[in-house]
C-alpha positions as CSV (number, residue, x, y, z in Angstrom):
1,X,113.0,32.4,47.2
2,X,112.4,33.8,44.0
3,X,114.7,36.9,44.3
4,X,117.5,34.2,45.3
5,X,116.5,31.9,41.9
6,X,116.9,34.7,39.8
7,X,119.8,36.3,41.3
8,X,121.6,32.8,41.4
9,X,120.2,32.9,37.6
10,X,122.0,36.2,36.4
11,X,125.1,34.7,36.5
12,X,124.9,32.2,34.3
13,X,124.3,35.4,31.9
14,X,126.5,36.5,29.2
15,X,126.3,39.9,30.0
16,X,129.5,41.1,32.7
17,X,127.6,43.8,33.9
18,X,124.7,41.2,34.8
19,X,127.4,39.4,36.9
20,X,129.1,41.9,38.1
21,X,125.9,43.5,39.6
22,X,124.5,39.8,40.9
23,X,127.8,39.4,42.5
24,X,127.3,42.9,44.7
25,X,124.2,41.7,45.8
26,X,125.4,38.3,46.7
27,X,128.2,39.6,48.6
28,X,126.0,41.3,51.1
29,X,123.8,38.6,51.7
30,X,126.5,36.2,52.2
31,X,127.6,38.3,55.4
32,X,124.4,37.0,57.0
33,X,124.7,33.5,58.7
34,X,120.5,32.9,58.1
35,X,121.7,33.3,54.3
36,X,123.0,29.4,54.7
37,X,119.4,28.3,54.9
38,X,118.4,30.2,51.6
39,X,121.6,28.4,50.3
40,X,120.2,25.4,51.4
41,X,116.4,25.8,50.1
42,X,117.6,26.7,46.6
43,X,120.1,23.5,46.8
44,X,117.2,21.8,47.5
45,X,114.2,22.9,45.5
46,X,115.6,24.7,42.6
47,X,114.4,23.5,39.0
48,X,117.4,24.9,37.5
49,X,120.7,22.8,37.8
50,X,123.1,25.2,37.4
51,X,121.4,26.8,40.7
52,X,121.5,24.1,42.6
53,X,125.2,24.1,42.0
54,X,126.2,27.6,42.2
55,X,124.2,27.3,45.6
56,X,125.8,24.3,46.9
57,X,129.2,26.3,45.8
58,X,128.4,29.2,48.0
59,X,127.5,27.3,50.6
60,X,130.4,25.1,50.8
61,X,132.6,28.5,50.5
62,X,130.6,30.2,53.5
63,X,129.4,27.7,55.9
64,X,132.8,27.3,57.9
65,X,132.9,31.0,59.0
66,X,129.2,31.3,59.6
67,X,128.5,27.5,61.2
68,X,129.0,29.1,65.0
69,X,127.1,32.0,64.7
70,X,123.7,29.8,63.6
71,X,121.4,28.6,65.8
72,X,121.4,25.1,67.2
73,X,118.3,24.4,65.3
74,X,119.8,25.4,62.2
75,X,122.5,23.6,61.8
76,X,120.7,20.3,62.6
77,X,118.3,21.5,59.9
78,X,121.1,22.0,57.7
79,X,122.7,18.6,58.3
80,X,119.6,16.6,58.5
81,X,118.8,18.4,55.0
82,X,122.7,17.7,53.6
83,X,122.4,14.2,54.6
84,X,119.1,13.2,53.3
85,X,120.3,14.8,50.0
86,X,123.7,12.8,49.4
C-alpha cells in the first residue's frame, strides 16, 4: 500500500524523468486485474487528494477490460465499496 502511495505520488512531481519512470511501473501493474483492488484501497484510504483522484482515474480507465477476469467476490467488493463512497 505504501509502494502504491508513493508511486501514485511521483507524478504529481516536477521532474519528467520521475513520471516517466512511475508511469513504466504503473503500466505493468495495470495489466493485472487484482490491481483494481489496490486502485480501490488507495481511492479509499489515501490522505493525499490528488491520489485518491489519480486512483479513481486509473480505475475508471481499466476497470472495463479487467471487470470479467475478477472474481465474483471482487467485484461485489468493489461495488459495495464504490457505492458506499458516492
Amino acid at each position: 500500500a505504501a509502494q502504491l502511495e508513493a508511486l501514485l505520488g511521483r507524478f504529481m512531481q516536477a521532474s519528467s524523468s520521475e513520471v516517466r519512470s512511475a508511469e513504466a511501473k504503473l503500466d505493468a501493474a495495470l495489466g493485472k486485474p487484482a490491481f483494481m483492488l489496490d486502485l480501490l484501497e488507495r481511492l479509499r484510504t489515501s490522505p493525499a487528494a490528488q491520489v485518491r483522484q489519480l486512483a479513481a482515474v486509473l480505475m475508471r480507465r481499466r476497470i472495463g477490460s479487467h471487470w470479467k477476469r475478477l472474481p465474483a467476490a471482487s467485484t461485489e467488493h468493489i461495488k459495495r465499496s464504490l457505492l458506499a463512497h458516492l
